[in-house]
N, C-alpha and C positions, 0 to 999 in steps of 0.2 A: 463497816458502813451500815448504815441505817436502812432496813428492810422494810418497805408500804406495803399495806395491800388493806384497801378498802373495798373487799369485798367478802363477806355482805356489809351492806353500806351502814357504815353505825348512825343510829338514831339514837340522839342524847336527848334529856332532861336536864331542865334546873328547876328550881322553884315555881317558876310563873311561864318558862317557855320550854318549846321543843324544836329539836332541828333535827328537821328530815332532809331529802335529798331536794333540790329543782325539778322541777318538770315543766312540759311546755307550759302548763296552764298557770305557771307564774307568771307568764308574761308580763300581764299587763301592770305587776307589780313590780318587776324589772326593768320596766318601762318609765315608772314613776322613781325609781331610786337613781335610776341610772342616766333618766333624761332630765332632770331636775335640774336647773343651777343653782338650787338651795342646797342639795344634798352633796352635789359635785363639785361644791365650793372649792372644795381644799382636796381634792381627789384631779389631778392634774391628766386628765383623760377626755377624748370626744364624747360629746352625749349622745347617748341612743338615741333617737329621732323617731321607731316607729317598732312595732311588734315585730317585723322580723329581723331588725337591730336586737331586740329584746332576746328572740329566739336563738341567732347567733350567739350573744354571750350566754345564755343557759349552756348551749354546744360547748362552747369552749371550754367551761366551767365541769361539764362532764363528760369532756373526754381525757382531761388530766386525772379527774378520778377515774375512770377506767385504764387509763395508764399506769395507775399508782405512783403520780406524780405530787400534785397536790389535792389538796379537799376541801370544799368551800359548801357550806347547808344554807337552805332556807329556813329564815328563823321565823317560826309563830308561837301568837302566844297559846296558850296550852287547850284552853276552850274552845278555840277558831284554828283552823287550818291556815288558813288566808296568811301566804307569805308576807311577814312585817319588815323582813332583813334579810341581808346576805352576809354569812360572815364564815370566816375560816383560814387557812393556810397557803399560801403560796412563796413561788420562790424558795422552793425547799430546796436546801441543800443537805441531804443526804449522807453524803463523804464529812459532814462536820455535824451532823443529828443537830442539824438549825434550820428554824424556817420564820418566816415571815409573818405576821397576824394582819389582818385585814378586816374591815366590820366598814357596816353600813346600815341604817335601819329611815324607814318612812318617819319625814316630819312630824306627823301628828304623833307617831312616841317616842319624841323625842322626850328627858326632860323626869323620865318615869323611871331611871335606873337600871332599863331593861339592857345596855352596850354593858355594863359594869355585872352586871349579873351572868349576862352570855360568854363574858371573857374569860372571867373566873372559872363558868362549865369548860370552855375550849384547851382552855389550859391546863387544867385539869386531865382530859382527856389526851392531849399533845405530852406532856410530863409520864404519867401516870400507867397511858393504853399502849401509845406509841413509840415511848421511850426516846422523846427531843431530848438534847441538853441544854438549848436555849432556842430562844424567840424573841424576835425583835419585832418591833414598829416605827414604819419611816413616817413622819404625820409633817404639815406643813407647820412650820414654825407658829402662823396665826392661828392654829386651833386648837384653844385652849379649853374646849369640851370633850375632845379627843384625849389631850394630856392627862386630864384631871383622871377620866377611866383612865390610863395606862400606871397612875400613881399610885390610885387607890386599888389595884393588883398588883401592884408591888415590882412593877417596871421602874429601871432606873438609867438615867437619859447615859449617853454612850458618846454621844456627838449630835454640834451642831454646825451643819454646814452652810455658810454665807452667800447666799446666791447662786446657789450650786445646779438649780432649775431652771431650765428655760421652758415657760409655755405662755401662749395666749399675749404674744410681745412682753412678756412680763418677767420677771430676774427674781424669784423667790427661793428662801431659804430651809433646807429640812432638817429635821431633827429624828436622831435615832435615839428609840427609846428599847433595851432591853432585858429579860429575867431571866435567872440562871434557873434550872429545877429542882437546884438546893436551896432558890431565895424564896420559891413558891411556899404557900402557906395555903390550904387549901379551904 
C-alpha cells in the first residue's frame, strides 16, 4: 500500500506558477471560485455563500493533509502570491496508489493555459514524488475545457456514464478520464 505524508508541505513550481499550501487569508479567493456559478458550472456541489463557508473548506482541505490523506495547493502565479486556483488530489486510494485529480482556477485566467500547465506539474509530482500508478478525472460530460486539459496531458477517457448524476433536479452525465505513470510524458 501506498504510504503519504505531506509533511513538510511540498511547494512546487512550473514555469509561470507556484503552489503553496491554503491559508485562512485565501478566503476571499475561495470564495470567488467556490461561490461562483461560473466556475461551479460543472462542479456538482453547494456554493459557498460567505467567508466562513470559505474558511470551512480551507479546513477541510487541510486537515486531510494533515492526516495524510489527500493534498490540494493554492495555485499563484509566480510574481503574486494572491491565490488564482485550487488544485490537487483527492479520493485517494492508497491500497490501489490511485487518486483522483481535481483543479479549479478564477475566471479571469481562464483561457491562459495556466490548468494545462499546473496539471502536467501535479503529475508529475503524483508519479514521480509520491509514487501513484494512476489518476483519474471525473469531469461532467459538457465540459469540454476540462477535457481538452485532460487530453493534452495525456489522459485517456475510461468511461462514460449516462445520467448517472443527480443534482440541482437535473440527470447529468460523467466521464472518467485516466493516465497510467508509464503513459505520462513529462
Amino acid at each position: 500500500m501506498l504510504q503519504l505524508n505531506f509533511s513538510p508541505f511540498p511547494i512546487l513550481e512550473s514555469e509561470r506558477l507556484r503552489f503553496r499550501k491554503l491559508t485562512d487569508k485565501d478566503a476571499p479567493e475561495v470564495l470567488v471560485l467556490r461561490g461562483n456559478t461560473k466556475t461551479m458550472q460543472y462542479i456538482p456541489r453547494p456554493l459557498i455563500e460567505n467567508i466562513e463557508g470559505a474558511l470551512a473548506h480551507i479546513k477541510v482541505i487541510n486537515d486531510k493533509i494533515d492526516e495524510n490523506l489527500d493534498i490540494n495547493w493554492a495555485v499563484t502565479e509566480k510574481e503574486n502570491d494572491k491565490c488564482i486556483g485550487i488544485m490537487g488530489f483527492y479520493r485517494t486510494q492508497p491500497e490501489h496508489f490511485r487518486t483522483e485529480l481535481g483543479y479549479m482556477i478564477i475566471p479571469e485566467h481562464w483561457g491562459k493555459g495556466y490548468v494545462t500547465e499546473a496539471v502536467k506539474t501535479l503529475l508529475d509530482f503524483a508519479f514521480n514524488t509520491l509514487d501513484f500508478h494512476s489518476i483519474e478525472a471525473i469531469i461532467d460530460s459538457r465540459h469540454a475545457s476540462s477535457e481538452r486539459v485532460l487530453i493534452k496531458n495525456g489522459f485517456v477517457k475510461e468511461a462514460h456514464f449516462k445520467e448517472n448524476f443527480y443534482y440541482n433536479n437535473e440527470f447529468t452525465d460523467t466521464v472518467i478520464y485516466s493516465i497510467l505513470k508509464r503513459n505520462f510524458i513529462k
